[in-house]
PDBQT receptor file of N, H, CA, C and O in Angstrom, charges set to zero:
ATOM      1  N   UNK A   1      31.313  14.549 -18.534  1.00  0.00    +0.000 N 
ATOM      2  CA  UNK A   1      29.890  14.711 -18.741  1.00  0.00    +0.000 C 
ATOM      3  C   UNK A   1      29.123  13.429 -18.444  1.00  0.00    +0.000 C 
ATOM      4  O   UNK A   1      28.016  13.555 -17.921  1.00  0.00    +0.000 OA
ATOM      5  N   UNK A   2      29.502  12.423 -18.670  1.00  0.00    +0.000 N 
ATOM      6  H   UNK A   2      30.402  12.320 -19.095  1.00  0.00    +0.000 HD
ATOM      7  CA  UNK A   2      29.491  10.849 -18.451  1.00  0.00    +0.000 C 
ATOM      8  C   UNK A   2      28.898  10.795 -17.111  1.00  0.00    +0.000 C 
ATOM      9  O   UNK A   2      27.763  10.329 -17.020  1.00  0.00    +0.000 OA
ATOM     10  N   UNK A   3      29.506  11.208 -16.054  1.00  0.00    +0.000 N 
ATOM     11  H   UNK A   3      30.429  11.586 -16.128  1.00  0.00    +0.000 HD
ATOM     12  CA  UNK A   3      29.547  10.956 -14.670  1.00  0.00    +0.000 C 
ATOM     13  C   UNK A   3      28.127  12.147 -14.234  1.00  0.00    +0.000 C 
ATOM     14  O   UNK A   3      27.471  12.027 -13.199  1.00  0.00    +0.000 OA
ATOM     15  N   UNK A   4      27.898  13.223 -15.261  1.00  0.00    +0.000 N 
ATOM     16  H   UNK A   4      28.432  13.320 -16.101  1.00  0.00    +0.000 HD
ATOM     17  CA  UNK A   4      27.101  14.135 -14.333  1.00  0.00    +0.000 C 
ATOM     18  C   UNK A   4      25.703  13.138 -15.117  1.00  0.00    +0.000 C 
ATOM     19  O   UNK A   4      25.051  12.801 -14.129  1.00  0.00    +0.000 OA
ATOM     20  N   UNK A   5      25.171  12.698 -16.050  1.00  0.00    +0.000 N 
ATOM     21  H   UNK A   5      25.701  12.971 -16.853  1.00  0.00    +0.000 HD
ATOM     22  CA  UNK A   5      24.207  11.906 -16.430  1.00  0.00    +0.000 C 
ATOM     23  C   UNK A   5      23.824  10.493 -15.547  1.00  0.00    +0.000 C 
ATOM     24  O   UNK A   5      22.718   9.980 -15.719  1.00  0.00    +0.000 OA
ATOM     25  N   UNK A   6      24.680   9.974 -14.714  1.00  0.00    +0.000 N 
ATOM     26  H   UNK A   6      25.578  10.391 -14.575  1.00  0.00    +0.000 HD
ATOM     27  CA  UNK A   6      24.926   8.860 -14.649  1.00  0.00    +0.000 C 
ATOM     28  C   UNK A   6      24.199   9.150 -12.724  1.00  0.00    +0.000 C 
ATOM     29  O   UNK A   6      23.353   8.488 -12.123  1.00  0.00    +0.000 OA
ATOM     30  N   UNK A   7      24.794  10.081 -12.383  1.00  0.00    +0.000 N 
ATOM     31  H   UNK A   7      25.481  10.618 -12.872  1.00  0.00    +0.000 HD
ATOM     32  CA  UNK A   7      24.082  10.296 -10.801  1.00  0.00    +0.000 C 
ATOM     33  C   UNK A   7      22.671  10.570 -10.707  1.00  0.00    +0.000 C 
ATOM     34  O   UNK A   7      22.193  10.337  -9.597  1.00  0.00    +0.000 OA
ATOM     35  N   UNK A   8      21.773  11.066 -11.708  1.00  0.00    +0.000 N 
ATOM     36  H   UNK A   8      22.161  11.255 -12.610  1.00  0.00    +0.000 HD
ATOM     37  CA  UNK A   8      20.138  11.140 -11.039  1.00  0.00    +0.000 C 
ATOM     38  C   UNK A   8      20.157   9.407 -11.091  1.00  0.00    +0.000 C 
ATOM     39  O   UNK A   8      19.368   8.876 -10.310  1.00  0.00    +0.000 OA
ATOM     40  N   UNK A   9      20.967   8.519 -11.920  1.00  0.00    +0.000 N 
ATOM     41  H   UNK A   9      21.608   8.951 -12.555  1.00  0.00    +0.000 HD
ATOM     42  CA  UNK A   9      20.145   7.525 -11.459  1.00  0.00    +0.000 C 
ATOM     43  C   UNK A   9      20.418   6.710 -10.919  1.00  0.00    +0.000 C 
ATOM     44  O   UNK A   9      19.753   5.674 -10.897  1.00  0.00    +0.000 OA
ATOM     45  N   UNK A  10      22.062   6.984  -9.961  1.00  0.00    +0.000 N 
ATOM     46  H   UNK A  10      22.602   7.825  -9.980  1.00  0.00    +0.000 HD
ATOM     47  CA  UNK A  10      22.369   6.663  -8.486  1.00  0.00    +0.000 C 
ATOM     48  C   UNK A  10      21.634   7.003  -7.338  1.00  0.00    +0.000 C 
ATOM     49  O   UNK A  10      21.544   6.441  -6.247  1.00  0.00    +0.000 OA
ATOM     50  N   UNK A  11      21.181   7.914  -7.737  1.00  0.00    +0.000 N 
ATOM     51  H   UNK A  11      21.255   8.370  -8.624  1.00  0.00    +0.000 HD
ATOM     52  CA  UNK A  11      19.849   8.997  -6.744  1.00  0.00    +0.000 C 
ATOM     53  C   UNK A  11      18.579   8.093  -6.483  1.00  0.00    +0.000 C 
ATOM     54  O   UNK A  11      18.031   7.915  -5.395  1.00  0.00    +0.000 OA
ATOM     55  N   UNK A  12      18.227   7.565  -7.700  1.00  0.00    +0.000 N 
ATOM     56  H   UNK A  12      18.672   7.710  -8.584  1.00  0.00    +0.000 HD
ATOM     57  CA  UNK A  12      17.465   6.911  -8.230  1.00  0.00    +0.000 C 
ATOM     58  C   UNK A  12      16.981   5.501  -7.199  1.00  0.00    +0.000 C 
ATOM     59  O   UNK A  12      16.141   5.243  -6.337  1.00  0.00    +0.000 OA
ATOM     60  N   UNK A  13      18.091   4.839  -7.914  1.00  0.00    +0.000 N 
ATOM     61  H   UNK A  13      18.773   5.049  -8.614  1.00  0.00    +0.000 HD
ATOM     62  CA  UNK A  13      18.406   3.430  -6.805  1.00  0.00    +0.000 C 
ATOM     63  C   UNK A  13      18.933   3.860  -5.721  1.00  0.00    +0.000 C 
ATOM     64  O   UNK A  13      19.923   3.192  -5.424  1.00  0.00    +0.000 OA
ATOM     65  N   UNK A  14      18.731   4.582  -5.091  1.00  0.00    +0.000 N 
ATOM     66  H   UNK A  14      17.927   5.125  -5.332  1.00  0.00    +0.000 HD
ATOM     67  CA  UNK A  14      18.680   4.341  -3.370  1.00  0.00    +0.000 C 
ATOM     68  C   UNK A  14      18.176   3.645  -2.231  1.00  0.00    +0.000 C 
ATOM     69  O   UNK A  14      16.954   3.588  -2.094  1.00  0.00    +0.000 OA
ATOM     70  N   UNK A  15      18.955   3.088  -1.362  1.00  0.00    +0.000 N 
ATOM     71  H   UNK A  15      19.948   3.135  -1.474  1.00  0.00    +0.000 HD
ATOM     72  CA  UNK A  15      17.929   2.249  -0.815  1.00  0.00    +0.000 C 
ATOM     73  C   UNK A  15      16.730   3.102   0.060  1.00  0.00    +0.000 C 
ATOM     74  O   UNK A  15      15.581   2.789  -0.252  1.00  0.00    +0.000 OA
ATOM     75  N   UNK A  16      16.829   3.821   0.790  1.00  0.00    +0.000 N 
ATOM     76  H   UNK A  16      17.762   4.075   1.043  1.00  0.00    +0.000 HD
ATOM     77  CA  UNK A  16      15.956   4.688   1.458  1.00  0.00    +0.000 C 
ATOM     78  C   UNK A  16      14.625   5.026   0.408  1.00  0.00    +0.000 C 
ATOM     79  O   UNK A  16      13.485   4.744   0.775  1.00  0.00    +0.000 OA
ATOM     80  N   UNK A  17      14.857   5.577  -0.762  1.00  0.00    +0.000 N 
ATOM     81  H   UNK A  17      15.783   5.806  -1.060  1.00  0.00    +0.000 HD
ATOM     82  CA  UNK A  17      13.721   5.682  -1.580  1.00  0.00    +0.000 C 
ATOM     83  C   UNK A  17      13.037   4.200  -1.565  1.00  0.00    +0.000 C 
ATOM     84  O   UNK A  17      12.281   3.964  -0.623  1.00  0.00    +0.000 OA
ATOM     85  N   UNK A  18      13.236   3.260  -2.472  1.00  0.00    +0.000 N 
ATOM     86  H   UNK A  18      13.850   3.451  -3.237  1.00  0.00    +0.000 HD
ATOM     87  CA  UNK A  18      13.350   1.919  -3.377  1.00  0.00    +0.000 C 
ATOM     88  C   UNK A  18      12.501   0.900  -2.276  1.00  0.00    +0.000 C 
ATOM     89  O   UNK A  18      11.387   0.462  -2.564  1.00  0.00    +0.000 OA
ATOM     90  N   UNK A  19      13.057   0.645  -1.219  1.00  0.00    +0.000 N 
ATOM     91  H   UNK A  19      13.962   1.001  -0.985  1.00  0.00    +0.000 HD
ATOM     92  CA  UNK A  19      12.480   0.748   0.422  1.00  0.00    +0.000 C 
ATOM     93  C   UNK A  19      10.661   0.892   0.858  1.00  0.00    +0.000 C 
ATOM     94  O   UNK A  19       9.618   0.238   0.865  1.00  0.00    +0.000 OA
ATOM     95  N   UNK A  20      11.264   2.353   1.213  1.00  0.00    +0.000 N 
ATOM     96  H   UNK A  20      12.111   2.885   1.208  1.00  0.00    +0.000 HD
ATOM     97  CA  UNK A  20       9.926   3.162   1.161  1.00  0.00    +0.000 C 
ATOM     98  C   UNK A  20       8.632   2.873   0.096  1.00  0.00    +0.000 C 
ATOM     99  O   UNK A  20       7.417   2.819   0.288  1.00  0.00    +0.000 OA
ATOM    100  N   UNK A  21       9.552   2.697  -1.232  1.00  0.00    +0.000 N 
ATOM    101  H   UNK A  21      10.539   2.741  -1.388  1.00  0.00    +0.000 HD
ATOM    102  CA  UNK A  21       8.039   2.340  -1.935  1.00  0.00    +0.000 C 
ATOM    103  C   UNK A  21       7.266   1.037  -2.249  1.00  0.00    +0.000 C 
ATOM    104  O   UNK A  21       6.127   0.855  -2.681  1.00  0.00    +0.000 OA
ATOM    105  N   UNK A  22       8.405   0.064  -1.837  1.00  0.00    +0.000 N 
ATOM    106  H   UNK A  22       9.330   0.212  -1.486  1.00  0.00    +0.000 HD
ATOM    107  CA  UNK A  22       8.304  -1.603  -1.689  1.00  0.00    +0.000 C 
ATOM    108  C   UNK A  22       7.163  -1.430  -0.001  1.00  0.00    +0.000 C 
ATOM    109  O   UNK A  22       6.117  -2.008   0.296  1.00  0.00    +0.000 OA
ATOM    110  N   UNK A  23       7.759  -0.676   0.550  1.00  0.00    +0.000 N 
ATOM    111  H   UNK A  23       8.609  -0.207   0.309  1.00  0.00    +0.000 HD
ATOM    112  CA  UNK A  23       6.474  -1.421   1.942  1.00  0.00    +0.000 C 
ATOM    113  C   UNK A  23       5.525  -0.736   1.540  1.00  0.00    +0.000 C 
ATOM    114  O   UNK A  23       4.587  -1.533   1.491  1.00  0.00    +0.000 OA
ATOM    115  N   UNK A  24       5.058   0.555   1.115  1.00  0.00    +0.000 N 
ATOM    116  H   UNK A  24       5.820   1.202   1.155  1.00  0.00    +0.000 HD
ATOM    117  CA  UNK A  24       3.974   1.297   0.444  1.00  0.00    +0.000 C 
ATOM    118  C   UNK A  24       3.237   0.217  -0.678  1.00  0.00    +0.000 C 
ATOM    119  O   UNK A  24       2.026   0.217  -0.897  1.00  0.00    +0.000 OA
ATOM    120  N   UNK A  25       3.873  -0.376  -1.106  1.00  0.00    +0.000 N 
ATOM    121  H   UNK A  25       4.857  -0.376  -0.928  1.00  0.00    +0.000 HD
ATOM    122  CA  UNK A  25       2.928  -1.383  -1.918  1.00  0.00    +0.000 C 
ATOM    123  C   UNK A  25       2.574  -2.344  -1.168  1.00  0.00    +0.000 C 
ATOM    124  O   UNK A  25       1.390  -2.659  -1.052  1.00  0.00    +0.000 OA
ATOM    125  N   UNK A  26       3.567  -2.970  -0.533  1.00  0.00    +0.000 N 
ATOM    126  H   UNK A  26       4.529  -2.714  -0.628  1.00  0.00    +0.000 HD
ATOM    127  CA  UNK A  26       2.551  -3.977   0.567  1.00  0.00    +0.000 C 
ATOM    128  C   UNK A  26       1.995  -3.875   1.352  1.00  0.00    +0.000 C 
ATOM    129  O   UNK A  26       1.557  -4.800   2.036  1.00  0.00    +0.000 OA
ATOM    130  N   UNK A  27       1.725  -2.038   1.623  1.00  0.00    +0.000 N 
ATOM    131  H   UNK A  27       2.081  -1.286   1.068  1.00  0.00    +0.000 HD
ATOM    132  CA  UNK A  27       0.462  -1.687   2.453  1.00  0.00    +0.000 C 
ATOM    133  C   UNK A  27      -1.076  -1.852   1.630  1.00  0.00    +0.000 C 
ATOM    134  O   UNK A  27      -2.162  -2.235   2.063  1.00  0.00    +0.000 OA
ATOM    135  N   UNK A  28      -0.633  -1.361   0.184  1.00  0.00    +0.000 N 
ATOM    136  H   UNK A  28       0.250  -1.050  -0.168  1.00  0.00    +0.000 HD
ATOM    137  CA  UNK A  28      -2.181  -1.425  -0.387  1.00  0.00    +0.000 C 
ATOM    138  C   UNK A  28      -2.020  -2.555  -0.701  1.00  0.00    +0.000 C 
ATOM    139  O   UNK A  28      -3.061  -3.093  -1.078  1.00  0.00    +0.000 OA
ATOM    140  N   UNK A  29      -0.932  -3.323  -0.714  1.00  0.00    +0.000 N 
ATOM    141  H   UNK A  29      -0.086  -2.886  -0.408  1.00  0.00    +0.000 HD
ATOM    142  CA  UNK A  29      -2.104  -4.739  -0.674  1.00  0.00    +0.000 C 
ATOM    143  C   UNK A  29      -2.736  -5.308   0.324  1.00  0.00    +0.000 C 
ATOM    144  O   UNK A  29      -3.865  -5.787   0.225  1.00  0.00    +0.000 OA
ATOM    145  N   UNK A  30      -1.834  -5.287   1.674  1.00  0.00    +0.000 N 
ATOM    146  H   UNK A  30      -0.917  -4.897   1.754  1.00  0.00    +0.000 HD
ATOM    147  CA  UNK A  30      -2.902  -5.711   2.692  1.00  0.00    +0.000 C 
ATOM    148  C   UNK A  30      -4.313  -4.591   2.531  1.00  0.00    +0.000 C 
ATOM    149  O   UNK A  30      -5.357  -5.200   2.765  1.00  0.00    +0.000 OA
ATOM    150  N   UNK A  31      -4.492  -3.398   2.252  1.00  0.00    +0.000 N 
ATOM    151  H   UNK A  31      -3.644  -2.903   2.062  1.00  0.00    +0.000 HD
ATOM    152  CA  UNK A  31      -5.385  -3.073   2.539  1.00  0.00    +0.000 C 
ATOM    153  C   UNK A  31      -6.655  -3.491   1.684  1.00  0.00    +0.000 C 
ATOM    154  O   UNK A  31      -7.829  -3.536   2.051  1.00  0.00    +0.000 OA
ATOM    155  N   UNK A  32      -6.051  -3.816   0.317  1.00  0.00    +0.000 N 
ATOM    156  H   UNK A  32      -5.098  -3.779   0.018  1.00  0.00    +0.000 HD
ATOM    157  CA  UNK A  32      -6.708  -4.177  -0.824  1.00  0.00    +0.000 C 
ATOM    158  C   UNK A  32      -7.466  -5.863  -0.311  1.00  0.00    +0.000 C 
ATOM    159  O   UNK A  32      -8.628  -6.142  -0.606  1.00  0.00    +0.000 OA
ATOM    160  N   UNK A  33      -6.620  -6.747   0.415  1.00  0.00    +0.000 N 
ATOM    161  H   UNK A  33      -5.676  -6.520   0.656  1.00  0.00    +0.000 HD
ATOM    162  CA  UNK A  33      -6.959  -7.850   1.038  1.00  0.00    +0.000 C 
ATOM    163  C   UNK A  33      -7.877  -7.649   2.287  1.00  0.00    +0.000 C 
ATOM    164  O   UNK A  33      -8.458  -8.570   2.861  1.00  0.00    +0.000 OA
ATOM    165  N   UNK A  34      -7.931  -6.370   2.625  1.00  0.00    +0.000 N 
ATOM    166  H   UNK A  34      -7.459  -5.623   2.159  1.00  0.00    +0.000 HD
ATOM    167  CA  UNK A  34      -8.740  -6.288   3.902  1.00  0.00    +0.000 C 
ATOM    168  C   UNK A  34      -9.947  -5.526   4.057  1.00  0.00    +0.000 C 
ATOM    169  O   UNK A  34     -10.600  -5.350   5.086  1.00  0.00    +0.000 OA
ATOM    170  N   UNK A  35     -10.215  -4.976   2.565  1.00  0.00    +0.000 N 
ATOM    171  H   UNK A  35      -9.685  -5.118   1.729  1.00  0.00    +0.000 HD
ATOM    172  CA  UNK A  35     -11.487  -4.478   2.512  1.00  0.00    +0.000 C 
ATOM    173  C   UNK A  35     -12.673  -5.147   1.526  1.00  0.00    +0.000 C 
ATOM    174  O   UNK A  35     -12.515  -5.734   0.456  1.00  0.00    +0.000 OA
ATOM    175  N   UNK A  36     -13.865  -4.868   2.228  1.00  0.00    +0.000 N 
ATOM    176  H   UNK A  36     -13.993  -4.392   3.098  1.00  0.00    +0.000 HD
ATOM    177  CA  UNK A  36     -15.249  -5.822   1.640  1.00  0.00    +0.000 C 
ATOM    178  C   UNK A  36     -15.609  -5.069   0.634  1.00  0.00    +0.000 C 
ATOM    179  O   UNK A  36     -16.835  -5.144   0.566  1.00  0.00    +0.000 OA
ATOM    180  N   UNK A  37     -15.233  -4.436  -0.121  1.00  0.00    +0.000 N 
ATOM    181  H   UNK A  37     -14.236  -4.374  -0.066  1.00  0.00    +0.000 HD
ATOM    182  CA  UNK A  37     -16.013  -3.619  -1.193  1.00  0.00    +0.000 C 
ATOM    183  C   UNK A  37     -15.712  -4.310  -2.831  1.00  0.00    +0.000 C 
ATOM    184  O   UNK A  37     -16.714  -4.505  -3.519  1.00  0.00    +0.000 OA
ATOM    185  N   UNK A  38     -14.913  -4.516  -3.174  1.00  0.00    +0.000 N 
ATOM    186  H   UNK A  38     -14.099  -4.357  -2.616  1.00  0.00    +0.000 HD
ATOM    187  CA  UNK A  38     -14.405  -5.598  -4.685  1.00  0.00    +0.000 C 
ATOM    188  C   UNK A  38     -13.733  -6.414  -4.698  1.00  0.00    +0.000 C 
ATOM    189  O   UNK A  38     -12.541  -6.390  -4.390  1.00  0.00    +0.000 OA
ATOM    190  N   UNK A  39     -14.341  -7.274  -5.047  1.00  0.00    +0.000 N 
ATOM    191  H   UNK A  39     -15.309  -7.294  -5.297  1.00  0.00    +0.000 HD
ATOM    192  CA  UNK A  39     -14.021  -8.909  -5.328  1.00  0.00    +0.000 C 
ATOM    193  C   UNK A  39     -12.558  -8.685  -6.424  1.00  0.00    +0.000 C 
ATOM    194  O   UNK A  39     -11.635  -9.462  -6.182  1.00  0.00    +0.000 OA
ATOM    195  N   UNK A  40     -12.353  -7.752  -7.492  1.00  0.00    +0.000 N 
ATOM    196  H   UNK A  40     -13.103  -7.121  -7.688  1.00  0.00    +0.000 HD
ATOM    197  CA  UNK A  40     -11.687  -7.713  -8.433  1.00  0.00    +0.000 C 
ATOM    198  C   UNK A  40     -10.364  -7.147  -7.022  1.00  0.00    +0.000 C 
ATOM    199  O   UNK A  40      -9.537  -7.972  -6.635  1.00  0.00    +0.000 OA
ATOM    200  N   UNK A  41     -10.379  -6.065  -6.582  1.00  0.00    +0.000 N 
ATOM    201  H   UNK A  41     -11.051  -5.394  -6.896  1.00  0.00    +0.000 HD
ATOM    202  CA  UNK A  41      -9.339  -5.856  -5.346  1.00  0.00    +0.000 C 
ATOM    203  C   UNK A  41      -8.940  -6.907  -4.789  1.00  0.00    +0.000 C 
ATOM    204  O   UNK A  41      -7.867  -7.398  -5.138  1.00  0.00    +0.000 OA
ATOM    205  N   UNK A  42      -9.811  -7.562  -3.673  1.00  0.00    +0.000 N 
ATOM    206  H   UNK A  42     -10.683  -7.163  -3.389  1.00  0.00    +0.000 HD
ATOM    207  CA  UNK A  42      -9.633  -8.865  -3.068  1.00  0.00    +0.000 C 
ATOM    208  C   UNK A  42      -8.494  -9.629  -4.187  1.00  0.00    +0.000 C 
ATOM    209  O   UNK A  42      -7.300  -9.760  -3.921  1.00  0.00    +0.000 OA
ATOM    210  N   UNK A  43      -9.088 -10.055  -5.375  1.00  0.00    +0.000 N 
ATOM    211  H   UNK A  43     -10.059  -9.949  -5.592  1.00  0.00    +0.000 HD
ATOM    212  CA  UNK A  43      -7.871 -10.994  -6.072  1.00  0.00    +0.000 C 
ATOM    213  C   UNK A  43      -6.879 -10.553  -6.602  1.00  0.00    +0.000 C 
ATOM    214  O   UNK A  43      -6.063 -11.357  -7.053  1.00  0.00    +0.000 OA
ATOM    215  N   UNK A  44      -6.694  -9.442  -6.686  1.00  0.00    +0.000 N 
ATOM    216  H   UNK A  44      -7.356  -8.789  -6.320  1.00  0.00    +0.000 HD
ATOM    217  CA  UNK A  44      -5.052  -8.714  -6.962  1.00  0.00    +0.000 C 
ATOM    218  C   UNK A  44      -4.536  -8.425  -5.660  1.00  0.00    +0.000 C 
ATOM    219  O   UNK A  44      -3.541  -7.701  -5.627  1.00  0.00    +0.000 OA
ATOM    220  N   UNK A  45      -5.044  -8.873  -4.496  1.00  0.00    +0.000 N 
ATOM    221  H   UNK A  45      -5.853  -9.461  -4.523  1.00  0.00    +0.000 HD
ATOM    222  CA  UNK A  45      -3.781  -8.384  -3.212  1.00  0.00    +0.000 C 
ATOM    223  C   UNK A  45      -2.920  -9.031  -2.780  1.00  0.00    +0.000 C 
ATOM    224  O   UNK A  45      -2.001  -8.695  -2.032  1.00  0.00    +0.000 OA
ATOM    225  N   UNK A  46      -3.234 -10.306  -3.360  1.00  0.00    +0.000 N 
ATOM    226  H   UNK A  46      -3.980 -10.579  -3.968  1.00  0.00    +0.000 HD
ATOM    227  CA  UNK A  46      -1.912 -11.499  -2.750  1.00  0.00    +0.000 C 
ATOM    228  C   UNK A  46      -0.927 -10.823  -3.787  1.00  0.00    +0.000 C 
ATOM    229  O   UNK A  46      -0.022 -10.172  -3.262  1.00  0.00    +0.000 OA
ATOM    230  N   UNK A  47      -0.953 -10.875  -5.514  1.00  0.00    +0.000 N 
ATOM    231  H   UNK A  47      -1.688 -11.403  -5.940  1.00  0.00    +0.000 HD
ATOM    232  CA  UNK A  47      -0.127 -10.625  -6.296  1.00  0.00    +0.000 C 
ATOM    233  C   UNK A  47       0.686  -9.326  -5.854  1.00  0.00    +0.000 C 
ATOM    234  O   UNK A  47       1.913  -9.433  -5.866  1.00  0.00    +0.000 OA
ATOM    235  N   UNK A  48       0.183  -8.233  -5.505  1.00  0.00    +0.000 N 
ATOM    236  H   UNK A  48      -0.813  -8.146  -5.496  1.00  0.00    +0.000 HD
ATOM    237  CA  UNK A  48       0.545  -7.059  -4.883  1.00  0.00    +0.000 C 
ATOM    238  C   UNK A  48       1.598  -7.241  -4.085  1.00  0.00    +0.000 C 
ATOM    239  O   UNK A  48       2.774  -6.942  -4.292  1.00  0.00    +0.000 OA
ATOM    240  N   UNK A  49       1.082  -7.775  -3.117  1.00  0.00    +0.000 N 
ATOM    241  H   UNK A  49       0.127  -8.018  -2.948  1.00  0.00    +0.000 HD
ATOM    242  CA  UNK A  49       1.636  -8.249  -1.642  1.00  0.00    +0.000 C 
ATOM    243  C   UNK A  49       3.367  -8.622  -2.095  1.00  0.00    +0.000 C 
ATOM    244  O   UNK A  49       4.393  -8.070  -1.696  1.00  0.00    +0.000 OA
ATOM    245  N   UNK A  50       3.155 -10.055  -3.318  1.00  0.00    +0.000 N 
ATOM    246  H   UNK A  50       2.322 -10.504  -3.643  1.00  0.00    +0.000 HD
ATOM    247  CA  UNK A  50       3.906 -10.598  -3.272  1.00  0.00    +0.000 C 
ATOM    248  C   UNK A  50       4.585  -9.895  -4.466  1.00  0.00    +0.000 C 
ATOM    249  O   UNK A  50       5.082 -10.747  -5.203  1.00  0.00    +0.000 OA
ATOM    250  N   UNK A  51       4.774  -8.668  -4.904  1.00  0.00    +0.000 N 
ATOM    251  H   UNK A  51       4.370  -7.976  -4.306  1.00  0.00    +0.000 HD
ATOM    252  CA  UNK A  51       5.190  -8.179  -5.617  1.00  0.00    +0.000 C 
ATOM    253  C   UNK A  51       6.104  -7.175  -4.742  1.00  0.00    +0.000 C 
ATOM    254  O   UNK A  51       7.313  -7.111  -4.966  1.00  0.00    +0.000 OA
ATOM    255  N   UNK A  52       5.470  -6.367  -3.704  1.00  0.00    +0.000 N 
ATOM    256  H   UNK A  52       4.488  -6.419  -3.522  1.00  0.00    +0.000 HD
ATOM    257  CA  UNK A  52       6.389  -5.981  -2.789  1.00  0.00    +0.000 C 
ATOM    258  C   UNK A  52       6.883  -6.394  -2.080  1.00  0.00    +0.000 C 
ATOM    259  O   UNK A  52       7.480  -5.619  -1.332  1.00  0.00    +0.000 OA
ATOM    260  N   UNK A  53       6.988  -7.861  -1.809  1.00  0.00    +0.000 N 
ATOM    261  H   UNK A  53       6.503  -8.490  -2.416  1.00  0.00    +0.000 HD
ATOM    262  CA  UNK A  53       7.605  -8.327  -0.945  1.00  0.00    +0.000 C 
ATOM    263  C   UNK A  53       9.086  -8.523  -1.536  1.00  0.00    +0.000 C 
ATOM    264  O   UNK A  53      10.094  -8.118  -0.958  1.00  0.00    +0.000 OA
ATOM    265  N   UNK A  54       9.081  -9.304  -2.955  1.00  0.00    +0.000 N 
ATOM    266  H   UNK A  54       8.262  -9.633  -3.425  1.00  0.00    +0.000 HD
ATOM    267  CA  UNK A  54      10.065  -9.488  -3.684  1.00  0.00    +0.000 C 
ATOM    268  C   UNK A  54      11.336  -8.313  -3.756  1.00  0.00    +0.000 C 
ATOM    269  O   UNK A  54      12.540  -8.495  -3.575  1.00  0.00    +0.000 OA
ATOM    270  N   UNK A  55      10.401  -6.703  -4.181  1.00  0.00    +0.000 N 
ATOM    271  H   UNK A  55       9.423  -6.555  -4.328  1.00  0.00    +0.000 HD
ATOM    272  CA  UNK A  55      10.818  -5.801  -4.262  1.00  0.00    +0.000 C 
ATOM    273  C   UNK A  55      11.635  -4.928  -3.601  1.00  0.00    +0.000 C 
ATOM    274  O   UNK A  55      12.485  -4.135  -4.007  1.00  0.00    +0.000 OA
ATOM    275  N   UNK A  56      10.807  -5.505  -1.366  1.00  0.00    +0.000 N 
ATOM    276  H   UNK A  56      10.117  -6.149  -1.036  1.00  0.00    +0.000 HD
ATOM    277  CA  UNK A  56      11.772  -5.094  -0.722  1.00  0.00    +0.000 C 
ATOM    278  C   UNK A  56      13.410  -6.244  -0.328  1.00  0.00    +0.000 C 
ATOM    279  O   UNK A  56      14.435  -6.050   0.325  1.00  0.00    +0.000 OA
ATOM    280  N   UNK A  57      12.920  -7.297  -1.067  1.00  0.00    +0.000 N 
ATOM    281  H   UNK A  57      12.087  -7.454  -1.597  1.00  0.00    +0.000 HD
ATOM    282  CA  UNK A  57      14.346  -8.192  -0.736  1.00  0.00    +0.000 C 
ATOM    283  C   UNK A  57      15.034  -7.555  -1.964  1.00  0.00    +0.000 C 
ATOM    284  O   UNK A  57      16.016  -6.929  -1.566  1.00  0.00    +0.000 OA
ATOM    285  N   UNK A  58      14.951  -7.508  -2.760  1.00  0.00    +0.000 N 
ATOM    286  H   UNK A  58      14.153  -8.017  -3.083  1.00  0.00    +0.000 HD
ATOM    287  CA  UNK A  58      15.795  -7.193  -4.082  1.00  0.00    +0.000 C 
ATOM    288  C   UNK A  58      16.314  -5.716  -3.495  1.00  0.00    +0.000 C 
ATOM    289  O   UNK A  58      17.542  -5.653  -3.453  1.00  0.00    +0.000 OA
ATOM    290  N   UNK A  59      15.674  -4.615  -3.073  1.00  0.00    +0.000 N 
ATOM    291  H   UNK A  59      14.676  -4.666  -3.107  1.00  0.00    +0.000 HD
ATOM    292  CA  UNK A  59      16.048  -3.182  -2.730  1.00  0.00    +0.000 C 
ATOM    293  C   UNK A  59      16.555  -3.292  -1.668  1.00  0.00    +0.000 C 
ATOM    294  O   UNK A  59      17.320  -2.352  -1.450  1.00  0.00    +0.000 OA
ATOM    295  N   UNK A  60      16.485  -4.186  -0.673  1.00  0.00    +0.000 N 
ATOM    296  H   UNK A  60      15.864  -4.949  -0.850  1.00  0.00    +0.000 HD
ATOM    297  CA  UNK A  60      17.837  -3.727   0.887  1.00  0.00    +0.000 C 
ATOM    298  C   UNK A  60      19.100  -4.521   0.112  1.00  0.00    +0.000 C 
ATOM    299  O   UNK A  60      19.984  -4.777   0.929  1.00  0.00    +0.000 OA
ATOM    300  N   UNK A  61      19.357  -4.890  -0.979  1.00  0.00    +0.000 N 
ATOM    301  H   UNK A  61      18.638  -4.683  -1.643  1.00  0.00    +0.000 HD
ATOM    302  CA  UNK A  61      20.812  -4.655  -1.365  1.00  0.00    +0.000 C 
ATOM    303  C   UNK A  61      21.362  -4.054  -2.059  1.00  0.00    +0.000 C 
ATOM    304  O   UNK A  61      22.362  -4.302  -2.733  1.00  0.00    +0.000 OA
ATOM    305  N   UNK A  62      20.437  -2.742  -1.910  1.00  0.00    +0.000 N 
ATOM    306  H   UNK A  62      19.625  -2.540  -1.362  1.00  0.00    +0.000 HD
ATOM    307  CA  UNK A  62      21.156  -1.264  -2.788  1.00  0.00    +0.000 C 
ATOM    308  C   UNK A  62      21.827  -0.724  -2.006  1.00  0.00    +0.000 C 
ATOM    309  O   UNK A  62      21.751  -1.014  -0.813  1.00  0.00    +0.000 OA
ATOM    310  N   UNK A  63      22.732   0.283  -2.512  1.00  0.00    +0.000 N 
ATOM    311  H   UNK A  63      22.793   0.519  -3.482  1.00  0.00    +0.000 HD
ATOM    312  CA  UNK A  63      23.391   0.570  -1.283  1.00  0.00    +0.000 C 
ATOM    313  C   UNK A  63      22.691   2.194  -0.665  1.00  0.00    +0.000 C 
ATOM    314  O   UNK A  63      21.817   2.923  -1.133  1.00  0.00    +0.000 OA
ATOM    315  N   UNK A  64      23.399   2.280   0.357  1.00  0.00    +0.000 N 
ATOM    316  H   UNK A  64      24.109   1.688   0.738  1.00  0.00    +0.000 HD
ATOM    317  CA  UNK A  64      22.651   3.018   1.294  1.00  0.00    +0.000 C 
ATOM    318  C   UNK A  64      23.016   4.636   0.574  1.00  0.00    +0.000 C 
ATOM    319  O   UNK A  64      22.552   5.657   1.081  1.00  0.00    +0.000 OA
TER     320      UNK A  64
């Protein structure tokens, strides 16, 4: 029973998912950095940025 609990969250950490949602964040941050509408946006996009950036080095050593 051990082993059937334990796979959604091999499923989970995948790299293909984990991936996918690390560059999806460093899309809204560049976009968050690239639009003129809030100053409060503008200063959370580096943090963003550099939050997915971290995220996709840490996730391409999940396994595939």
């Amino acid at each position: 029973m051990k082993v059937q609990s334990t796979m959604p969250r091999r499923r989970l950490f995948r790299r293909r998912y984990c991936e996918g949602a690390s560059t999806v964040l460093i899309g809204v941050g560049i976009a968050m950095l690239v639009q003129p509408f809030n100053v409060d946006l503008y200063t959370w996009s580096f943090p963003v940025i550099l939050v997915g950036a971290l995220a996709f080095v840490v996730t391409s050593h999940f396994p595939e």
